[in-house]
C-alpha positions as CSV (number, residue, x, y, z in Angstrom):
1,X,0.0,0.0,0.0
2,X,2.4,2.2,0.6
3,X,4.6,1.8,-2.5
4,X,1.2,2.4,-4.6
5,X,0.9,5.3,-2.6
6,X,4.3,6.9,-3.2
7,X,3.9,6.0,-7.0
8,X,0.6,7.7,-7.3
9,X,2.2,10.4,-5.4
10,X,5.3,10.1,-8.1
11,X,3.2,10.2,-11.2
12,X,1.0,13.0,-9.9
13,X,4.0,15.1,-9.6
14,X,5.3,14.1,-12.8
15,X,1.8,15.1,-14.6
16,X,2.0,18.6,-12.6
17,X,5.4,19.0,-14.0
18,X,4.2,18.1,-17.5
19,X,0.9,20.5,-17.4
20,X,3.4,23.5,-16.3
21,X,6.1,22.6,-18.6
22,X,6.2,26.0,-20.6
23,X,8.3,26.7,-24.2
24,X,11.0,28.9,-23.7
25,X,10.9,32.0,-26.3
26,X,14.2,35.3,-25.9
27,X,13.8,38.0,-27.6
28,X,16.7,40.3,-29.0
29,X,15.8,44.1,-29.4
30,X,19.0,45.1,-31.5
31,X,18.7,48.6,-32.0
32,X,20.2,52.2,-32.2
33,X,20.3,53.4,-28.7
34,X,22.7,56.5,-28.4
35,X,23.2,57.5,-31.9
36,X,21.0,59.3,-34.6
37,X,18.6,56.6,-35.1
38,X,17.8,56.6,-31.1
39,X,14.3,58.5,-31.0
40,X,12.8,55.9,-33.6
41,X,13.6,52.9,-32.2
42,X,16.0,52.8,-28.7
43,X,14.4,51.9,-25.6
44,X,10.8,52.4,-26.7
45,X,11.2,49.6,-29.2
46,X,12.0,47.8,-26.0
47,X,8.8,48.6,-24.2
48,X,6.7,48.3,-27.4
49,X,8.0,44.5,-27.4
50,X,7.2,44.4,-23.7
51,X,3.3,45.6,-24.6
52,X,3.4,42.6,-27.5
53,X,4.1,40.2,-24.9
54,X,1.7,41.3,-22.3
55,X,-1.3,41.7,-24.6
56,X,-0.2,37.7,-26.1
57,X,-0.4,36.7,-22.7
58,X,2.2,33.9,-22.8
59,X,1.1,31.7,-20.0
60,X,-2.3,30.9,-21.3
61,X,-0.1,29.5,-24.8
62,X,2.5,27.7,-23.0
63,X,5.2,29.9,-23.4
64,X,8.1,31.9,-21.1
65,X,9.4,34.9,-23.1
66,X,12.2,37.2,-22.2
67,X,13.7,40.1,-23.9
68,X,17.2,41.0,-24.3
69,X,18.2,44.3,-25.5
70,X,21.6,45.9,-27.1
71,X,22.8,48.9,-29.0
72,X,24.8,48.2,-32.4
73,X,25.4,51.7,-32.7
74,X,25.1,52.0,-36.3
75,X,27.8,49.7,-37.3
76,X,27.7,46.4,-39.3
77,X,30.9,44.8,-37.6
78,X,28.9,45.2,-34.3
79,X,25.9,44.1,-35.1
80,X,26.7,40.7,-36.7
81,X,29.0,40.0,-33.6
82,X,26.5,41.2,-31.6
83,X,23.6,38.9,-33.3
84,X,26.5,36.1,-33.4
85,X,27.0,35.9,-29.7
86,X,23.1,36.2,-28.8
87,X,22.6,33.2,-31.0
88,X,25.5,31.0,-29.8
89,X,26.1,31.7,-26.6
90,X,22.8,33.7,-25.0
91,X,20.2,31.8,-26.3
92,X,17.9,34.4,-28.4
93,X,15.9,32.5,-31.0
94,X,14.3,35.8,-32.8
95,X,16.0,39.7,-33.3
96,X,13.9,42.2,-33.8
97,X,14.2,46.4,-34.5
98,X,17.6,47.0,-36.2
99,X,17.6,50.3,-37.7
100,X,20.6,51.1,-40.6
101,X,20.1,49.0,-43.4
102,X,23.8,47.8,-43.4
103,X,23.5,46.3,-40.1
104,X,20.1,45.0,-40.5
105,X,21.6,43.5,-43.9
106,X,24.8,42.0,-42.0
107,X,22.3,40.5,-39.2
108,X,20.1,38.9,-41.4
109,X,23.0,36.6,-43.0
110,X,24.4,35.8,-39.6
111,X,20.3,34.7,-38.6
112,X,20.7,32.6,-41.7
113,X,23.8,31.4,-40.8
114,X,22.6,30.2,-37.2
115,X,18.7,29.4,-38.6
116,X,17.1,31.6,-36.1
117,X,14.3,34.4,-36.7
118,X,15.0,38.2,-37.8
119,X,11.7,40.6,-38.0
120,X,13.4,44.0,-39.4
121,X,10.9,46.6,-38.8
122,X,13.5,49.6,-38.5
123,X,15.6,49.4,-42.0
124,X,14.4,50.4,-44.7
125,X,16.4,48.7,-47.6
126,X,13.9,47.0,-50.4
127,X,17.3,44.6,-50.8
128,X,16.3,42.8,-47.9
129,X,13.0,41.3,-49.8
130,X,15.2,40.9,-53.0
131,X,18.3,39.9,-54.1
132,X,19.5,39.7,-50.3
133,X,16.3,37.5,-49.1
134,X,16.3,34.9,-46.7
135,X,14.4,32.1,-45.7
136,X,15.1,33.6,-42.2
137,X,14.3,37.1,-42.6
138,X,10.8,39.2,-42.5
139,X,10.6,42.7,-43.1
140,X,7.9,44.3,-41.4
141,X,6.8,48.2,-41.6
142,X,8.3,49.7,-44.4
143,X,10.6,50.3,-47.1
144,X,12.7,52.1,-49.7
145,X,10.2,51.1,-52.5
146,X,7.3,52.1,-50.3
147,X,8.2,55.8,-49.2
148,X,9.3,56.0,-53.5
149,X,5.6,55.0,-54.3
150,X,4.3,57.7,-51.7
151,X,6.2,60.5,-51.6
152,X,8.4,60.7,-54.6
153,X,4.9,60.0,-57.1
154,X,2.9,62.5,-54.8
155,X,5.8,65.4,-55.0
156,X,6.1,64.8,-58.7
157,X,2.2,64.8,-59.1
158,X,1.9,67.9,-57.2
159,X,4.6,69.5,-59.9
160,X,7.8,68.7,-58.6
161,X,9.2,67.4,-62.3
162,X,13.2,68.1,-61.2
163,X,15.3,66.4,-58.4
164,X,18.3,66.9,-56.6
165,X,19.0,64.7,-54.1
166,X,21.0,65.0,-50.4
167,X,22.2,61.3,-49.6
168,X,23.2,59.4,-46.4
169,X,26.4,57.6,-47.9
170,X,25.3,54.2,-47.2
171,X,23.1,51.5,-48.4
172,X,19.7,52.6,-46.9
173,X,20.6,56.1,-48.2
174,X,21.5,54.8,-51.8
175,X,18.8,52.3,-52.3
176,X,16.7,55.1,-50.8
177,X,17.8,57.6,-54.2
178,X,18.0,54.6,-56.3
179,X,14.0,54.0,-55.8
180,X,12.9,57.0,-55.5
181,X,14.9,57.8,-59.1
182,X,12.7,55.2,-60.9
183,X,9.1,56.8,-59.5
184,X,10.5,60.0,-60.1
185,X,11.1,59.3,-63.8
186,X,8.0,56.5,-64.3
187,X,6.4,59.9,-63.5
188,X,7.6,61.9,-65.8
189,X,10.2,63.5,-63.9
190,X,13.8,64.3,-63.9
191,X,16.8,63.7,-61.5
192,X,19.4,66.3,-62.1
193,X,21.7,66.1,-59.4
194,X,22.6,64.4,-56.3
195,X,25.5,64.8,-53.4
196,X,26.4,62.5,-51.1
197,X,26.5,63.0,-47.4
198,X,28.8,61.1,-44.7
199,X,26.7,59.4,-42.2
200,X,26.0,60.7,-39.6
201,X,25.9,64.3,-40.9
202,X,25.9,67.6,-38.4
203,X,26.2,69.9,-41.3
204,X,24.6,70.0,-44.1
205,X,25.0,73.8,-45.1
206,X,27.6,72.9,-48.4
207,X,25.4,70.0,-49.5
208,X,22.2,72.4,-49.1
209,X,23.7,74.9,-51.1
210,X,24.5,72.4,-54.1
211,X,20.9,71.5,-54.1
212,X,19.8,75.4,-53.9
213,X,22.2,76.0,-57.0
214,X,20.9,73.1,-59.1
215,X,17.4,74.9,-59.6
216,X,15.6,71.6,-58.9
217,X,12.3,71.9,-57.9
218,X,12.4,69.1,-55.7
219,X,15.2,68.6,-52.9
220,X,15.0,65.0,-52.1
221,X,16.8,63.7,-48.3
222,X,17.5,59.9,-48.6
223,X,18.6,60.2,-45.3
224,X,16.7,59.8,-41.4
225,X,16.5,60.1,-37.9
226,X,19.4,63.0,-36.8
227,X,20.8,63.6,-40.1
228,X,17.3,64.6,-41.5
229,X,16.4,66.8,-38.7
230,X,19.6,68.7,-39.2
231,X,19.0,68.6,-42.7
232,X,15.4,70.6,-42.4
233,X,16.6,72.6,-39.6
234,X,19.6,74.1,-42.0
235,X,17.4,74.1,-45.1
236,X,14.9,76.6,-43.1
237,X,17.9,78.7,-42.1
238,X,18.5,78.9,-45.5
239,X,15.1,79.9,-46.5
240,X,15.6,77.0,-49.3
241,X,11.6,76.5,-49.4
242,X,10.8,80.3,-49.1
243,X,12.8,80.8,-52.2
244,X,10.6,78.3,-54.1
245,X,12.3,74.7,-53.7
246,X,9.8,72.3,-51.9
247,X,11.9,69.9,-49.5
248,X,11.0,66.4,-49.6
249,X,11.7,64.1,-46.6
250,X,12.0,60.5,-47.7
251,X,12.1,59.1,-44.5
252,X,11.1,61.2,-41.4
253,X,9.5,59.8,-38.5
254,X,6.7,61.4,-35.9
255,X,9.3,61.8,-33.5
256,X,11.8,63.9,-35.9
257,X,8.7,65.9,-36.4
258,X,7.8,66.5,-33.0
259,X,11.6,67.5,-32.2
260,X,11.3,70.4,-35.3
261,X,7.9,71.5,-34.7
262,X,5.2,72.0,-37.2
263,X,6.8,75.6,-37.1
264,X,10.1,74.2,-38.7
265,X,8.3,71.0,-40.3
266,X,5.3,72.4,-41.7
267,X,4.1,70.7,-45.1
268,X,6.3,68.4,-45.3
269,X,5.1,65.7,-47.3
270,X,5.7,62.2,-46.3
271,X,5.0,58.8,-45.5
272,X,4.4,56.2,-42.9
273,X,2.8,53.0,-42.3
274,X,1.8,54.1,-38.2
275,X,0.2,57.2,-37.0
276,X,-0.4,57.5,-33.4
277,X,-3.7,59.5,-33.9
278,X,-5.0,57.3,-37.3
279,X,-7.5,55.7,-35.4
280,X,-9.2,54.4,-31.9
281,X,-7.0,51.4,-31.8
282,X,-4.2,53.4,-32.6
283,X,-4.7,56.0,-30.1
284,X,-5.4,53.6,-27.6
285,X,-2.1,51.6,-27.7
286,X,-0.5,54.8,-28.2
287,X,-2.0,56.6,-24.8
288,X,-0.6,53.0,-23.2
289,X,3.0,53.2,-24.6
290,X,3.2,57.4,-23.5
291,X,2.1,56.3,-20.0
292,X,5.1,53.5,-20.1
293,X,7.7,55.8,-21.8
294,X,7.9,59.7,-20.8
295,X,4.7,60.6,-22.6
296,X,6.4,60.1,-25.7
297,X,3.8,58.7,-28.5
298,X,5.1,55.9,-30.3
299,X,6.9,55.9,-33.6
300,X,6.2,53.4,-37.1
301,X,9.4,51.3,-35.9
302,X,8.2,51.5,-32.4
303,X,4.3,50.2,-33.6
304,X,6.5,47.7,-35.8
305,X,8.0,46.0,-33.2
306,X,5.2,45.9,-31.3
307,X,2.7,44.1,-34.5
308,X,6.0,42.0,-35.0
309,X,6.3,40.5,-32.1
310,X,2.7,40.0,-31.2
311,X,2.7,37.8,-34.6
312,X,5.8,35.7,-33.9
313,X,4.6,34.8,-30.7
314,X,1.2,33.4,-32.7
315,X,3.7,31.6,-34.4
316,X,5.7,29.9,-32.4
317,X,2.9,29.5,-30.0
318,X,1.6,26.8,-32.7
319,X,4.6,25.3,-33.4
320,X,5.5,25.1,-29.7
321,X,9.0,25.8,-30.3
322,X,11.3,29.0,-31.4
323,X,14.4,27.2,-32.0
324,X,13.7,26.6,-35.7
325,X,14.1,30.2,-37.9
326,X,12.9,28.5,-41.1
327,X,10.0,26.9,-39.6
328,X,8.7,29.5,-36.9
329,X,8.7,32.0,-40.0
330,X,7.0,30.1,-42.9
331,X,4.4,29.6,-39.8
332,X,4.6,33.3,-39.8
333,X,4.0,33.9,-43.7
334,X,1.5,31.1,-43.5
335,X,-0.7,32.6,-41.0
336,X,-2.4,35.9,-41.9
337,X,-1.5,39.3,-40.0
338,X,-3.9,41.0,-38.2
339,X,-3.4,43.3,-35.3
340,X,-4.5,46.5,-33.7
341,X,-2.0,48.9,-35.3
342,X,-1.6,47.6,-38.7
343,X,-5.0,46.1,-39.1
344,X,-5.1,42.4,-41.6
345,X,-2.3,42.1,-44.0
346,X,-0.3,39.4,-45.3
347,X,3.5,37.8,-45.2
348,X,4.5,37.0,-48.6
349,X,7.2,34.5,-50.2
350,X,9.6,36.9,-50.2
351,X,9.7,37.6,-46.4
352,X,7.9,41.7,-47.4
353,X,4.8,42.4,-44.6
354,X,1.9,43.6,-46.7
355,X,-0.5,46.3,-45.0
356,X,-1.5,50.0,-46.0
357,X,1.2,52.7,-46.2
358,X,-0.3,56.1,-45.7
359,X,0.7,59.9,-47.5
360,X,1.0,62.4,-44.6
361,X,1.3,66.5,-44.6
362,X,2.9,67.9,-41.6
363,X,-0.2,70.6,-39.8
364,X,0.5,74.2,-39.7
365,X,1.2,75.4,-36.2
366,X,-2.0,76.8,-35.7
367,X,-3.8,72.9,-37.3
368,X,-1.8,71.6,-34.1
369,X,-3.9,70.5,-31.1
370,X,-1.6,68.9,-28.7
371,X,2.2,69.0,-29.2
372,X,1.6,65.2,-30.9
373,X,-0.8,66.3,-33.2
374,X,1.5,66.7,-36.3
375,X,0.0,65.5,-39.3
376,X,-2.7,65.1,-41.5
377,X,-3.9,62.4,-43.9
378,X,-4.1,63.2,-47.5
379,X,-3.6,59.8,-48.9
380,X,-4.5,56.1,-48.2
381,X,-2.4,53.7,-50.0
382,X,-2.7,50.3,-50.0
383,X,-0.2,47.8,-49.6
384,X,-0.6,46.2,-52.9
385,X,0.2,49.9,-54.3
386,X,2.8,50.7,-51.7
387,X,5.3,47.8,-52.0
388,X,6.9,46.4,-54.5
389,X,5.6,43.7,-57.2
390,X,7.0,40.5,-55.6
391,X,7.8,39.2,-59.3
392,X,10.1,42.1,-59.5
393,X,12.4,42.4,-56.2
394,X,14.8,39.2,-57.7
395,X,14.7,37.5,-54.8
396,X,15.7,33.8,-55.1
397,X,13.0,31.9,-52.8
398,X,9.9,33.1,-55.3
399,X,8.3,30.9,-57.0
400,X,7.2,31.1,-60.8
401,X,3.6,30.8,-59.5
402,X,3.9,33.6,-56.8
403,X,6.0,35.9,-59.3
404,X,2.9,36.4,-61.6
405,X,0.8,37.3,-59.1
């Protein structure tokens, strides 16, 4: 009797143990988070993620998920070592955020490399959907094709037939130029001139001044974060759009906007996939993240990493295991998006996140409600308008079938 008793204890314990077993999920938030590229992404990507896995509730799925964070400063070099030792010796199964498109292009061959999970929402090169695809990589809120299709055909639309473009000296900057070149001209427009700028870039006053002497209508900055709020601050103390030039941000985020003001920033033409004040749920999650993070509202990247990582954790929630990259993300492209921020959209072959992209103008000062009301909506675009055709990005794991679509 009492041997039956202590093995009835014995398997109940084992059963308990069993029932509470949970799948172990670490997160990697590998981001800008002292440089130029800070405001967009930094710690707030961090508590974004943090809001993902609250909301996903991991208990009720089996899962125990931790976050890691780090700062790759803006270099490749770091960031693949960086990525490297998080995969081998720290145990992160998925990297999320990575701003600059050269690091975000060096970590998504080393995720490769170690079959893990990369969900870019803070780059913006097109490259990573084409010729640099993965099998390992998703790229989530934007990119250089996108802002082309919005703001480069909207400026050129609105008149602006001549180009002269200020570039970050780097891939996200020359991809950036390079797609924006081909709306510019499918348009009907012209590209006359172009400088490059070193990245990062505290003055821009010589580069301005080539664009002012070109005579182009249109001065385009393929740059972001700190180099293009330098770059409109100088451009206003030159009086470049006073004199008749319209500036044209190809990348600018809410939180540059806030930091120039709509008194510096106003009608600025521009796009995003995220606004803060787009919509109830949008608002909503955004009134959340300010309470968690210095009443700061949330940027695209920021509402990125958030939609991201809510949907990976669906993923690997199914699968009951992170530790296979190729696996947890053709679960990922399998299942369809849908979330609060970026509403239903898709995954496709080549790793590109489908959803609307929408065509913003910066409010006059006296349009502005709150210090965080900053734009208005002129345009809705959707995302089979916004991105680009997946038959034409060259990327290797498309099928015929998919690539006539």
């Amino acid at each position: 009797m009492q041997l039956i008793c202590f093995l009835s204890s014995a398997v109940f314990v084992l059963l308990m143990g069993a029932a509470g077993a949970q799948t172990p999920v670490k997160i990697g938030i590998l981001g800008d988070r002292s440089g130029v590229y800070s405001d967009i992404g930094g710690e707030g990507s961090v508590v974004a993620a943090r809001m993902a896995i609250e909301d996903f509730n991991p208990n009720e799925h089996g899962l125990k998920v931790e976050i890691v964070s780090a700062d790759h400063q803006n270099k490749p070099d770091i960031g693949s070592a960086l990525a490297r030792q998080w995969y081998d010796r720290d145990g992160v199964d998925a990297i999320f955020d990575v701003p600059t498109s050269s690091v975000a292009l060096a970590v998504s061959q080393v995720t490769k490399e170690k079959n893990k999970t990369f969900v870019d929402t803070g780059a913006g090169t097109a490259d990573l959907t084409g010729p640099q695809c993965t099998p390992n990589t998703i790229h989530w809120a934007y990119d250089t094709v996108a802002l082309a299709n919005g703001t480069g055909s909207a400026m050129v639309k609105r008149g602006g037939d001549t180009w002269f473009f200020i570039t970050a000296d780097y891939v996200f900057g020359q991809t950036l130029q390079r797609d924006t070149t081909a709306v510019v001209e499918k348009n009907g427009g012209k590209v006359i001139g172009s400088v490059k700028a070193p990245f990062p870039t505290a003055d821009f006053s010589s580069f301005l001044l080539q664009a002012q002497a070109s005579g182009a209508k249109v001065i385009g900055l393929a740059n972001a974060g700190g180099d293009t709020i330098n770059a409109v601050k100088q451009a206003g103390e030159f009086s470049i759009t006073e004199k008749g030039q319209a500036l044209a941000a190809l990348l600018i985020y809410s939180s540059d906007v806030h930091s120039l003001g709509t008194r510096v920033a106003q009608g600025l033409i521009l796009t995003e996939p995220f606004y803060w004040d787009l919509n109830d749920a949008s608002r909503t999650f955004s009134d959340r993240f300010a309470k968690l993070f210095s009443a700061r509202k949330p940027t695209s990247n920021q509402a990125g990493v958030y939609s991201g990582v809510l949907h990976y954790l669906k993923a690997v929630a199914e699968l009951k295991s992170a530790t296979d990259g190729t696996a947890v993300v053709s679960k990922m492209k399998a299942m369809p998006t849908d979330d609060p921020l970026f509403g239903k959209g898709e995954i496709r072959e080549d790793g590109r996140k489908i959803h609307d992209m929408y065509l913003f103008e910066v409010k006059k000062p006296a349009e502005a409600k709150t210090e965080w009301d900053l734009y208005k909506v002129l345009a809705t675009i959707p995302g089979k308008d916004a991105f680009r055709p997946i038959g034409e990005g060259g990327c290797p794991l498309v099928t015929a079938t998919a690539a006539r679509r």
